[in-house]
Backbone as XML, in Angstrom:
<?xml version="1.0"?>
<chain id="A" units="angstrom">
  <residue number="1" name="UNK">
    <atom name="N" x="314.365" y="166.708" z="256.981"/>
    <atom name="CA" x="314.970" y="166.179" z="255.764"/>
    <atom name="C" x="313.867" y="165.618" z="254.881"/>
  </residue>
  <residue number="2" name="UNK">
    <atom name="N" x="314.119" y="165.920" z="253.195"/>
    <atom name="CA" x="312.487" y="165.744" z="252.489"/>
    <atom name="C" x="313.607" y="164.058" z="252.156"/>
  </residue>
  <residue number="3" name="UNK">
    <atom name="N" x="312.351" y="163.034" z="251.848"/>
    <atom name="CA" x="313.097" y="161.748" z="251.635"/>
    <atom name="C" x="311.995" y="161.934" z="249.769"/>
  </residue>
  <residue number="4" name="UNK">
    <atom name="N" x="312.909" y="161.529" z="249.140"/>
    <atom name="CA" x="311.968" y="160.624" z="247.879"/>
    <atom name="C" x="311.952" y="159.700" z="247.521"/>
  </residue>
  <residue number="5" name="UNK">
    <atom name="N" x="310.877" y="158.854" z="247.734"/>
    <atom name="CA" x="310.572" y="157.729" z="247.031"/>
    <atom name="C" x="309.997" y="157.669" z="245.601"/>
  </residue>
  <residue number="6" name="UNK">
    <atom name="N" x="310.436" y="157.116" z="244.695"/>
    <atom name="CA" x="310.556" y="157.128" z="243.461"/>
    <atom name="C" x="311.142" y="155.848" z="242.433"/>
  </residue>
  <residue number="7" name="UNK">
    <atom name="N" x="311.312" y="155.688" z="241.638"/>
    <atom name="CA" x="311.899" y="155.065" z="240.492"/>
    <atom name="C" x="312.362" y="155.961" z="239.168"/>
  </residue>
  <residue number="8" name="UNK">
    <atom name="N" x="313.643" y="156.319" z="239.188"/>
    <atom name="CA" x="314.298" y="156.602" z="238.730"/>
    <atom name="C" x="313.958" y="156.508" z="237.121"/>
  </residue>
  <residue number="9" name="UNK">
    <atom name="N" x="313.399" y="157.541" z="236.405"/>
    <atom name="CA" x="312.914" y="157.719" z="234.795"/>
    <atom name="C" x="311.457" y="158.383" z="235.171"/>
  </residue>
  <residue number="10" name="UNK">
    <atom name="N" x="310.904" y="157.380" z="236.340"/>
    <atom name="CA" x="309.502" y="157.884" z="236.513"/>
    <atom name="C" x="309.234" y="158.811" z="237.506"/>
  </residue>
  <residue number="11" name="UNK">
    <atom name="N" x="310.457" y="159.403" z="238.045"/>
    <atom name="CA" x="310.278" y="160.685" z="239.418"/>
    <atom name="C" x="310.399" y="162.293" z="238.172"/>
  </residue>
  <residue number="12" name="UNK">
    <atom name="N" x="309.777" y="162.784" z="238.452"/>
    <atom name="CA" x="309.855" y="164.023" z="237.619"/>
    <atom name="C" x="310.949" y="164.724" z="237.878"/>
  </residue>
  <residue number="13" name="UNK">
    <atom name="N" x="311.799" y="165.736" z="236.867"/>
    <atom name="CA" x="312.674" y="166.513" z="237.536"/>
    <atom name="C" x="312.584" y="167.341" z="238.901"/>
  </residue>
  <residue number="14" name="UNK">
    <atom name="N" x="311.628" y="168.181" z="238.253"/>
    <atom name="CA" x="311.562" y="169.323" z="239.812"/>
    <atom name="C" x="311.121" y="168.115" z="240.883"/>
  </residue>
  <residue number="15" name="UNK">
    <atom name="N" x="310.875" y="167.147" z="241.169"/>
    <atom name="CA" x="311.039" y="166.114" z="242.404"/>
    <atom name="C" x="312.505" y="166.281" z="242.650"/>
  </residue>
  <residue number="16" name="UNK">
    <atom name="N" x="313.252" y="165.861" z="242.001"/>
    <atom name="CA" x="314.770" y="165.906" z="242.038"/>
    <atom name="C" x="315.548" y="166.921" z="242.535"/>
  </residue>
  <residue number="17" name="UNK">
    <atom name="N" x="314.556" y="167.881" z="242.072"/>
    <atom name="CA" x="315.568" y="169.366" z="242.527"/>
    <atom name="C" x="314.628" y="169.717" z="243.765"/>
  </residue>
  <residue number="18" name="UNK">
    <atom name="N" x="314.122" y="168.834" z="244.566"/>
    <atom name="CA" x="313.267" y="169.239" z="245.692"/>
    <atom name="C" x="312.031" y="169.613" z="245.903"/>
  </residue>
  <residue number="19" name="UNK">
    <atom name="N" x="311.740" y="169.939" z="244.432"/>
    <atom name="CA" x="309.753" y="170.594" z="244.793"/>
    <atom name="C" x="309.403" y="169.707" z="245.284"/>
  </residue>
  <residue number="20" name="UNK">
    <atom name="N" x="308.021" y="170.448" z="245.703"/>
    <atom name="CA" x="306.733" y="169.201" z="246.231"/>
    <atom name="C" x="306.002" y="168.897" z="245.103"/>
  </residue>
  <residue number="21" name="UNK">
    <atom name="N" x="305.702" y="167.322" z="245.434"/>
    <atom name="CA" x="305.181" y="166.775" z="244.567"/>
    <atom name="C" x="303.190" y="167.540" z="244.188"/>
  </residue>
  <residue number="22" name="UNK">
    <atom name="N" x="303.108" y="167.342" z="243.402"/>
    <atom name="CA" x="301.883" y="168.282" z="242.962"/>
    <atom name="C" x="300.868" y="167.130" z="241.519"/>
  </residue>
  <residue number="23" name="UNK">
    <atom name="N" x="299.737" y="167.550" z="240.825"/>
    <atom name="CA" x="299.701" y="166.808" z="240.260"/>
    <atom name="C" x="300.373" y="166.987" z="238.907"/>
  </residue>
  <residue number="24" name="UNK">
    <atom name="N" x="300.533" y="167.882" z="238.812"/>
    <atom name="CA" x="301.597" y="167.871" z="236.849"/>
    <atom name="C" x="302.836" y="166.794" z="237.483"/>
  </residue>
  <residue number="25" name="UNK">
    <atom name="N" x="303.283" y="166.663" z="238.927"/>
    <atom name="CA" x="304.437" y="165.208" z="238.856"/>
    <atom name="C" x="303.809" y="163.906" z="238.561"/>
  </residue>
  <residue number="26" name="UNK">
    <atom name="N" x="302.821" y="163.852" z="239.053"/>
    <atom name="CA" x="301.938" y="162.574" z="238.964"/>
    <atom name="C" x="301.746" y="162.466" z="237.804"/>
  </residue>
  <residue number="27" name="UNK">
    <atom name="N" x="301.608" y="163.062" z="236.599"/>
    <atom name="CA" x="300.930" y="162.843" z="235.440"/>
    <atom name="C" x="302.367" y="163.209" z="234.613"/>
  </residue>
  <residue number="28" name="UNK">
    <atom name="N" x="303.421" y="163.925" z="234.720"/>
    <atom name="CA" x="304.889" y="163.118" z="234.175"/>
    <atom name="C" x="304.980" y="161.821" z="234.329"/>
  </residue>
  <residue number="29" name="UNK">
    <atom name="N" x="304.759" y="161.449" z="235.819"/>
    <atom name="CA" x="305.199" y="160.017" z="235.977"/>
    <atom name="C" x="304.367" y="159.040" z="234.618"/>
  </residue>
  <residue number="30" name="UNK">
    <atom name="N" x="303.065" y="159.333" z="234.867"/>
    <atom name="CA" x="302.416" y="159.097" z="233.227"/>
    <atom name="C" x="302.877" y="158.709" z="232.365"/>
  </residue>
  <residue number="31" name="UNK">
    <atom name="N" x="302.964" y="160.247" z="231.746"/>
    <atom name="CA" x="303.463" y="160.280" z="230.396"/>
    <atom name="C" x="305.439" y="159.705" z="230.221"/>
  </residue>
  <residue number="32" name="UNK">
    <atom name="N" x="306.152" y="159.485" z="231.534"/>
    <atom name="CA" x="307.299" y="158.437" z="230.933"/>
    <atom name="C" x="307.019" y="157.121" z="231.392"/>
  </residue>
  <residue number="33" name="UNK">
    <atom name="N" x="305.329" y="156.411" z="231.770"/>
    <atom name="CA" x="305.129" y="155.534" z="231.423"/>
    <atom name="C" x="304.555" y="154.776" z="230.613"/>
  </residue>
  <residue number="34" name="UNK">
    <atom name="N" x="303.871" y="155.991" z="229.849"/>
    <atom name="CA" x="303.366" y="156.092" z="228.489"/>
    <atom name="C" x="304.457" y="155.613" z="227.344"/>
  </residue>
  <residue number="35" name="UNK">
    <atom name="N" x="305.626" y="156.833" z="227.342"/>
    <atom name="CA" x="306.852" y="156.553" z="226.671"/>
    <atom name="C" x="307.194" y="154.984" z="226.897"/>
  </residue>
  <residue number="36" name="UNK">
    <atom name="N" x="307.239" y="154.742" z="227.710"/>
    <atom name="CA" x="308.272" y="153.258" z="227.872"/>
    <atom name="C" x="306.973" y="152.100" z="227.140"/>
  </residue>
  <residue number="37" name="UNK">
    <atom name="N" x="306.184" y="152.461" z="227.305"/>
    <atom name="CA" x="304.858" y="151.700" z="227.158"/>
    <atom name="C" x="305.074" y="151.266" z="225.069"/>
  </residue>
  <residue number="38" name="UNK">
    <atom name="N" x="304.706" y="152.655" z="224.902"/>
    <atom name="CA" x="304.906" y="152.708" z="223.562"/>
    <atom name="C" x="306.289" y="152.617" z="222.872"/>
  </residue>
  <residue number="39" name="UNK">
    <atom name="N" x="307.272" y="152.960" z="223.456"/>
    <atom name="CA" x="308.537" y="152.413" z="222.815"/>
    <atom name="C" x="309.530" y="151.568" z="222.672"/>
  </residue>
  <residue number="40" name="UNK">
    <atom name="N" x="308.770" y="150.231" z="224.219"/>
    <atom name="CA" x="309.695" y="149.642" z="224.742"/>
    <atom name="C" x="310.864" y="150.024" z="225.482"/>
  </residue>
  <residue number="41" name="UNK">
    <atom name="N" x="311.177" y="151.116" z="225.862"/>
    <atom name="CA" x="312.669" y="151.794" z="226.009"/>
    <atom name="C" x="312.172" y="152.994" z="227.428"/>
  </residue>
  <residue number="42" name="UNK">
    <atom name="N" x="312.766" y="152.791" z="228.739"/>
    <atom name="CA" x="312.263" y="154.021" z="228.902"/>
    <atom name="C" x="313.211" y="155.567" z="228.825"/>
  </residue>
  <residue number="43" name="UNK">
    <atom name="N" x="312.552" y="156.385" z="229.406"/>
    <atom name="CA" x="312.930" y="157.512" z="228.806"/>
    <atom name="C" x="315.174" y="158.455" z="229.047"/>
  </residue>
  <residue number="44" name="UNK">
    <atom name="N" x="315.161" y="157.232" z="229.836"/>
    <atom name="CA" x="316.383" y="157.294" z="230.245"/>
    <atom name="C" x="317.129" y="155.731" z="230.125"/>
  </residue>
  <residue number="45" name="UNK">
    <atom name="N" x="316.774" y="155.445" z="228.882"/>
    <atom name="CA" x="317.642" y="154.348" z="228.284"/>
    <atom name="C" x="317.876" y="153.539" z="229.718"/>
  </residue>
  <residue number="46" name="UNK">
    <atom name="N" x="319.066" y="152.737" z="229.412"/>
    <atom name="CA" x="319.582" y="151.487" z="230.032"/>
    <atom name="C" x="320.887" y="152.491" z="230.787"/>
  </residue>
  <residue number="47" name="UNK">
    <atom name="N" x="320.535" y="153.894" z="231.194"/>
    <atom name="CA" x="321.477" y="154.174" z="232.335"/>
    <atom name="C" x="321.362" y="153.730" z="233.231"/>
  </residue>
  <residue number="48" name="UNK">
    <atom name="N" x="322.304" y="153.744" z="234.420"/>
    <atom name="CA" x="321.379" y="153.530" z="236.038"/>
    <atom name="C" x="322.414" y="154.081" z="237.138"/>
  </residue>
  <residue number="49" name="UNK">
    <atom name="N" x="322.098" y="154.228" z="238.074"/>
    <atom name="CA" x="321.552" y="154.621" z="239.366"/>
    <atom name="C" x="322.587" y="156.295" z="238.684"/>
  </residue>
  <residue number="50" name="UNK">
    <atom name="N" x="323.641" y="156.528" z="239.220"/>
    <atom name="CA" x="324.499" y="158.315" z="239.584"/>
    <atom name="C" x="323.999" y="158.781" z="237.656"/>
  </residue>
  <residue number="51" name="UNK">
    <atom name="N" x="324.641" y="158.230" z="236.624"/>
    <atom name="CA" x="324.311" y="158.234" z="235.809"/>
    <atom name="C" x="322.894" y="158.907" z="234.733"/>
  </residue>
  <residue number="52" name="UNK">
    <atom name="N" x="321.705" y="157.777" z="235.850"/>
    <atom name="CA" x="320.274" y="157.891" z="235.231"/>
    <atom name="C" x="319.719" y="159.608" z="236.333"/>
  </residue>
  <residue number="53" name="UNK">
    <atom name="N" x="319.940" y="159.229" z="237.094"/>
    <atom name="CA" x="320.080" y="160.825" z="238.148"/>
    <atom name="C" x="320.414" y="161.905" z="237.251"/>
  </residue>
  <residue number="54" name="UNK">
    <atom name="N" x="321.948" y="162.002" z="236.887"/>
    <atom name="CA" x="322.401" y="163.171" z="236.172"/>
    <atom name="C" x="321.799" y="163.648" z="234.914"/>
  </residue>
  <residue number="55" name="UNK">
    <atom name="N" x="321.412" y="162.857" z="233.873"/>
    <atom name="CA" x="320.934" y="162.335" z="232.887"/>
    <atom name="C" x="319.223" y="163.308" z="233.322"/>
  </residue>
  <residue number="56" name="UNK">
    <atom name="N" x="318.532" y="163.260" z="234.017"/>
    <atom name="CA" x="317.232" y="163.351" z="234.754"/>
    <atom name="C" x="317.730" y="165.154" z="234.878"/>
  </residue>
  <residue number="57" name="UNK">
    <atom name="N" x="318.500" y="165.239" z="235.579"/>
    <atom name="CA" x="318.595" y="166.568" z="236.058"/>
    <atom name="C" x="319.210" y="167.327" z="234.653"/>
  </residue>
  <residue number="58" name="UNK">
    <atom name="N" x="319.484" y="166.912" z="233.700"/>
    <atom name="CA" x="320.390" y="167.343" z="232.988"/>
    <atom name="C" x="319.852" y="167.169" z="231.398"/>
  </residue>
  <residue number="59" name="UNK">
    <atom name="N" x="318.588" y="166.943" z="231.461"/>
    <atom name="CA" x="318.519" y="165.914" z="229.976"/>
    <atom name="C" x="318.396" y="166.249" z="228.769"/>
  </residue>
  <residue number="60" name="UNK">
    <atom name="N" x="319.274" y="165.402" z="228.067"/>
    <atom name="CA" x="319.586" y="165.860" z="226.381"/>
    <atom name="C" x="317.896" y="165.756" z="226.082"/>
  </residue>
  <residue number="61" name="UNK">
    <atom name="N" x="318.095" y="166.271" z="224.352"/>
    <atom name="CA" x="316.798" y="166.503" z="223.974"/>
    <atom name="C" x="316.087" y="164.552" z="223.458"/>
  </residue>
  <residue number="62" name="UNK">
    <atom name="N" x="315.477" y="164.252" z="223.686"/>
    <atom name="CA" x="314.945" y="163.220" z="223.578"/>
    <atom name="C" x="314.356" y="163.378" z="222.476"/>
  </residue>
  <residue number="63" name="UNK">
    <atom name="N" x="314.467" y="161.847" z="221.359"/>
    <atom name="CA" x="313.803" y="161.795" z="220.249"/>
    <atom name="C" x="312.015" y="161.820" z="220.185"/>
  </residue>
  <residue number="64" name="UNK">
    <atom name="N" x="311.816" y="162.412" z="218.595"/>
    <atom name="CA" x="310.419" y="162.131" z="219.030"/>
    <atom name="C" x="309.931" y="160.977" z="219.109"/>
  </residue>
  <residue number="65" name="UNK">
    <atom name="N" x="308.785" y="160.579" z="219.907"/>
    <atom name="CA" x="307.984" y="159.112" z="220.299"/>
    <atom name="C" x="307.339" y="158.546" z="218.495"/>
  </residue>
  <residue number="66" name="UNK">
    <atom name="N" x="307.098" y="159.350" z="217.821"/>
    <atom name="CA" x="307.116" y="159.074" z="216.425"/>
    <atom name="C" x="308.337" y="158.434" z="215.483"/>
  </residue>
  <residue number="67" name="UNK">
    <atom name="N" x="309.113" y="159.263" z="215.627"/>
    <atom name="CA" x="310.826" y="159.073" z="215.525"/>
    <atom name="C" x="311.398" y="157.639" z="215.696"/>
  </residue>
  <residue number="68" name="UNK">
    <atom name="N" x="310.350" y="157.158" z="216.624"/>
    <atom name="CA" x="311.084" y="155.769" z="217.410"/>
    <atom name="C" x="309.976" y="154.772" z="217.091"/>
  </residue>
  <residue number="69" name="UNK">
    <atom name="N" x="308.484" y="155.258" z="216.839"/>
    <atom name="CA" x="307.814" y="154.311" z="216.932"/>
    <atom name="C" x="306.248" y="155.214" z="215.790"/>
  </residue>
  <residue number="70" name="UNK">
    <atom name="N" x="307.205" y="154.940" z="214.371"/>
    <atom name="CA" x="305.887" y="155.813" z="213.614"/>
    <atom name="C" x="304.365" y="155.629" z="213.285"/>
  </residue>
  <residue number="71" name="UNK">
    <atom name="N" x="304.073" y="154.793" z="214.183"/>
    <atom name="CA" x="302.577" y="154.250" z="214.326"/>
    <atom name="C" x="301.754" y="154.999" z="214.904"/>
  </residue>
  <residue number="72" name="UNK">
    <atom name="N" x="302.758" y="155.021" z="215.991"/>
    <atom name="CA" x="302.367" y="156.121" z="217.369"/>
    <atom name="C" x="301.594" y="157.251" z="216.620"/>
  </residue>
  <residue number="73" name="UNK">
    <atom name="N" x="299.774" y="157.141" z="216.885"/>
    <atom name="CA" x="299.019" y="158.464" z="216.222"/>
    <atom name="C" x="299.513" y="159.807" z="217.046"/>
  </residue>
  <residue number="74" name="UNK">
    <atom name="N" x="299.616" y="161.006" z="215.902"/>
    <atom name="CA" x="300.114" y="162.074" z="216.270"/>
    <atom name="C" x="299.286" y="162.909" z="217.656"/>
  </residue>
  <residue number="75" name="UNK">
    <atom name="N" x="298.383" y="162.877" z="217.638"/>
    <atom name="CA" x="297.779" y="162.801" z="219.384"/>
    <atom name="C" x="297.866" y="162.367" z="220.423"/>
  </residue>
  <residue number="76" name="UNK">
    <atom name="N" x="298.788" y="160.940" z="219.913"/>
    <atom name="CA" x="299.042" y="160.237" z="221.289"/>
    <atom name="C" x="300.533" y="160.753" z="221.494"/>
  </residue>
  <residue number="77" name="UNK">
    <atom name="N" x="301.054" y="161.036" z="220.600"/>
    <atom name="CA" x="302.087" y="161.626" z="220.869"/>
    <atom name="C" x="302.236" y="163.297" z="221.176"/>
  </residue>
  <residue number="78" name="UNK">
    <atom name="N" x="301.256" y="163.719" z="220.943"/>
    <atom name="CA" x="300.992" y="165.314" z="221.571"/>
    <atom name="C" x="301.168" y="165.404" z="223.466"/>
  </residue>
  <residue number="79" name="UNK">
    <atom name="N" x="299.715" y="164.156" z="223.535"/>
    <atom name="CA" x="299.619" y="164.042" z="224.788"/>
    <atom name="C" x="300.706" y="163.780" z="225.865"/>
  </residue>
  <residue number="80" name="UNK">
    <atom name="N" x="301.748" y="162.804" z="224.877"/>
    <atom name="CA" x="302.549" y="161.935" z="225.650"/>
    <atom name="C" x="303.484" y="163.206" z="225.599"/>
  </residue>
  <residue number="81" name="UNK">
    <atom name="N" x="303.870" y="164.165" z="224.908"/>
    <atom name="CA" x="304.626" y="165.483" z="224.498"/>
    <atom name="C" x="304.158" y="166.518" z="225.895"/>
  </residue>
  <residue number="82" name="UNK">
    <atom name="N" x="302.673" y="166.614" z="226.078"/>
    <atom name="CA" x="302.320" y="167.344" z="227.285"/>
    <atom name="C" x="302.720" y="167.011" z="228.589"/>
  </residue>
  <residue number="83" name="UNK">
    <atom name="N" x="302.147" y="165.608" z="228.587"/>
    <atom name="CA" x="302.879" y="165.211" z="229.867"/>
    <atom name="C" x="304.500" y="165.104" z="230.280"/>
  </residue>
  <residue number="84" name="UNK">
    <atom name="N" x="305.370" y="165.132" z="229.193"/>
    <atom name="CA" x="306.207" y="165.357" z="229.467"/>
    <atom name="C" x="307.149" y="166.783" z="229.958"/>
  </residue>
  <residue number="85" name="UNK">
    <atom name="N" x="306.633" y="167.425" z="229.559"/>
    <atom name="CA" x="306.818" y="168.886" z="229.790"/>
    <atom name="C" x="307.861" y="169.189" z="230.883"/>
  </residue>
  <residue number="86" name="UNK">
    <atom name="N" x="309.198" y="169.369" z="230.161"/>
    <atom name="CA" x="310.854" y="169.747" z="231.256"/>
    <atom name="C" x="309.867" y="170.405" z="232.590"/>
  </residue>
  <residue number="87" name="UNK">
    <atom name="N" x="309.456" y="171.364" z="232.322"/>
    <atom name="CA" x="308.105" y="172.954" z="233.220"/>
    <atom name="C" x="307.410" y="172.600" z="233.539"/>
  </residue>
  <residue number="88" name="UNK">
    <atom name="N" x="307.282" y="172.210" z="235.351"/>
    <atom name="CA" x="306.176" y="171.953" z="235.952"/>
    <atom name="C" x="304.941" y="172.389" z="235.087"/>
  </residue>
  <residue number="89" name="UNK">
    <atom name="N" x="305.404" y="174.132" z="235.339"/>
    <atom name="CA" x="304.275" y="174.929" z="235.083"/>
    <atom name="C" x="303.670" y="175.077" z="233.785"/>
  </residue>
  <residue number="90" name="UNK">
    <atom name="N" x="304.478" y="174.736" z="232.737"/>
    <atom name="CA" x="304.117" y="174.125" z="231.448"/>
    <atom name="C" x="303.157" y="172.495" z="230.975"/>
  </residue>
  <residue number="91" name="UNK">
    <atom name="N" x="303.660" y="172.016" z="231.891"/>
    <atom name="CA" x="303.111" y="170.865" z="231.473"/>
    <atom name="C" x="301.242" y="170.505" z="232.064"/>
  </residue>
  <residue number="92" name="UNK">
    <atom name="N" x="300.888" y="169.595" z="231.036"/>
    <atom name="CA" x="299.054" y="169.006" z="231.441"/>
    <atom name="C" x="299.273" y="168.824" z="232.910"/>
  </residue>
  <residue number="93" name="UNK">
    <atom name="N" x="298.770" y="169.231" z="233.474"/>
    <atom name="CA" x="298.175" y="168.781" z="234.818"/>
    <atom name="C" x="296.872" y="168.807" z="235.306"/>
  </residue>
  <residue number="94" name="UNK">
    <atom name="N" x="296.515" y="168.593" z="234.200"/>
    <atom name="CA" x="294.989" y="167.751" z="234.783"/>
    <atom name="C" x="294.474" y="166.088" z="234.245"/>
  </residue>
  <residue number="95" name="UNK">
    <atom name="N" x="294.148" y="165.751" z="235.113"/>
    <atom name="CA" x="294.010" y="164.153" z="235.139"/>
    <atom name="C" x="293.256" y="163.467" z="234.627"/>
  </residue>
  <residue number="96" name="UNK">
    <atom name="N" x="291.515" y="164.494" z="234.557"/>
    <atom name="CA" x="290.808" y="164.323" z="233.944"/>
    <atom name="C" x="291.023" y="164.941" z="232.827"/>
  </residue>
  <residue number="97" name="UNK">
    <atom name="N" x="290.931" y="165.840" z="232.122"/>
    <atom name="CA" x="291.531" y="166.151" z="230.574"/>
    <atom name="C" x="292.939" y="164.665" z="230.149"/>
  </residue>
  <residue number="98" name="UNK">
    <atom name="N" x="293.752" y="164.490" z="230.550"/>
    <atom name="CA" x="294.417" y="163.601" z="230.300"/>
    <atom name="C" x="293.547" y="161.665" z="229.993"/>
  </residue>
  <residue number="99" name="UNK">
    <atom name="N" x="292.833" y="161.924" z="231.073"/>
    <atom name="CA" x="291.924" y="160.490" z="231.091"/>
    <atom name="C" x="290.962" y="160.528" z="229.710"/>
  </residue>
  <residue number="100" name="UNK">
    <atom name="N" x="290.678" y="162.077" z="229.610"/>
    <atom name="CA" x="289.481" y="161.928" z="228.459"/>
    <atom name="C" x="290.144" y="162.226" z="226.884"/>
  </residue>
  <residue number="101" name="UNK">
    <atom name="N" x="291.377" y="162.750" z="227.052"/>
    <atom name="CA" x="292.193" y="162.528" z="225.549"/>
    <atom name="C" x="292.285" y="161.120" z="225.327"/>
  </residue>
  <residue number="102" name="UNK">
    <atom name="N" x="292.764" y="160.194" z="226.368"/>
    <atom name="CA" x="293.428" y="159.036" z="226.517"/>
    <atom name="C" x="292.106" y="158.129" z="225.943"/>
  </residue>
  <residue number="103" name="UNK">
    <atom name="N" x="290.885" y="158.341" z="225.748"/>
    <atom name="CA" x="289.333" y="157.572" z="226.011"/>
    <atom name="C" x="289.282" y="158.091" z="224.562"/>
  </residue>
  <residue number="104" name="UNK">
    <atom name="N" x="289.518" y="159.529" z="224.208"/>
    <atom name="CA" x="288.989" y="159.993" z="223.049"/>
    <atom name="C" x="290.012" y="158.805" z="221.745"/>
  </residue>
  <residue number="105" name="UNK">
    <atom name="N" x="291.443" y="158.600" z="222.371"/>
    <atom name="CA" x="292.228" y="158.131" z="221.505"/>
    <atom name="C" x="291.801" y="156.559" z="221.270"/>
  </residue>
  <residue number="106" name="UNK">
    <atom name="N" x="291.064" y="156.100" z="222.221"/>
    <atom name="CA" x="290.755" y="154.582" z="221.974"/>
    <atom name="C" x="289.591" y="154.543" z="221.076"/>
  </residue>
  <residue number="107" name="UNK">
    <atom name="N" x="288.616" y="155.531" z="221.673"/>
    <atom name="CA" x="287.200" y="155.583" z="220.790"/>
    <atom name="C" x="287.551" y="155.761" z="219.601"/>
  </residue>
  <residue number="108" name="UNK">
    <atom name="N" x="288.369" y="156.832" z="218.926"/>
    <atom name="CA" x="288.967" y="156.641" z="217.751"/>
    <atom name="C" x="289.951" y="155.938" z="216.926"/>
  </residue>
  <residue number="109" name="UNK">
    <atom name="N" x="289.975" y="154.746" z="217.623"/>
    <atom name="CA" x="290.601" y="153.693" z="217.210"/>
    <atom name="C" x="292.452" y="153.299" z="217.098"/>
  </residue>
  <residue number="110" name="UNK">
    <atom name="N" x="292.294" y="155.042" z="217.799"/>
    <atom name="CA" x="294.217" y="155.017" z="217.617"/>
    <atom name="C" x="294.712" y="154.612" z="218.662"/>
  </residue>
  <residue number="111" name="UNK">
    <atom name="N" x="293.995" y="154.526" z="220.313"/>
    <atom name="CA" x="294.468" y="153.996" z="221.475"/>
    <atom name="C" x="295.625" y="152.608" z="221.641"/>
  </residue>
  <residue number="112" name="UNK">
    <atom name="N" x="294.961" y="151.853" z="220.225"/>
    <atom name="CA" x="295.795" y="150.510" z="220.553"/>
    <atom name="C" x="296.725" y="150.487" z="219.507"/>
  </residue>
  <residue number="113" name="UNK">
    <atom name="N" x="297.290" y="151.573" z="219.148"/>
    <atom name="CA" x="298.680" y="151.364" z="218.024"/>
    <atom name="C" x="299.258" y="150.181" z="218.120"/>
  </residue>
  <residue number="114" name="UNK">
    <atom name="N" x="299.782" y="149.531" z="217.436"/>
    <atom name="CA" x="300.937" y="148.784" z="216.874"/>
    <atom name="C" x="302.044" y="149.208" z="216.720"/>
  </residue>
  <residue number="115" name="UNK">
    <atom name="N" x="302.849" y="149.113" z="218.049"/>
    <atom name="CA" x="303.975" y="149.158" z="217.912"/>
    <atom name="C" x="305.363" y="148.580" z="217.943"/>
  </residue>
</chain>
């Protein structure tokens, strides 16, 4: 029997539907702590527990991180857009490319938005 340990917004889908965890899950978990970071809100609102599950397996289209918070520089919201990626196989999964967008966005002064 596979067990998951997780927190619920921050477990990736395909965790949910059983894959093995890999690093594009690790770096979702990221980017919806990125989201919550920058929007105050995380990415599955104030649902919880059967609800925030279905919601996860099921999920409407989410506003953009701009949409909610227009400070947010359009790179940080690319990134935060990659890591989110519904598609394992679609989404950034690399850690270092992610670490060095994330470095490039501070050096250029957009790292610490106001939001």
């Amino acid at each position: 029997a596979n067990v998951l340990f997780g927190t619920l917004g921050y477990v990736p889908p395909e965790l949910l539907e059983g894959a093995l965890p890999s690093p594009a899950s690790d770096l979702w978990s990221l980017g919806a702590t990125l989201f919550h970071l920058l929007t105050d809100s995380p990415l599955q609102g104030p649902l919880a527990g059967r609800m925030a599950l279905e919601s996860m397996l099921r999920p409407a289209p989410r506003p953009r991180l701009r949409d909610l918070r227009p400070a947010v520089p359009p790179a940080l919201e690319a990134l935060v857009e990659a890591l989110l990626a519904p598609d394992a196989l679609a989404r950034l999964d690399d850690a270092a490319l992610a670490a060095r967008r994330l470095a490039a966005l501070e050096q250029g002064g957009a790292g610490g938005c106001e939001a």
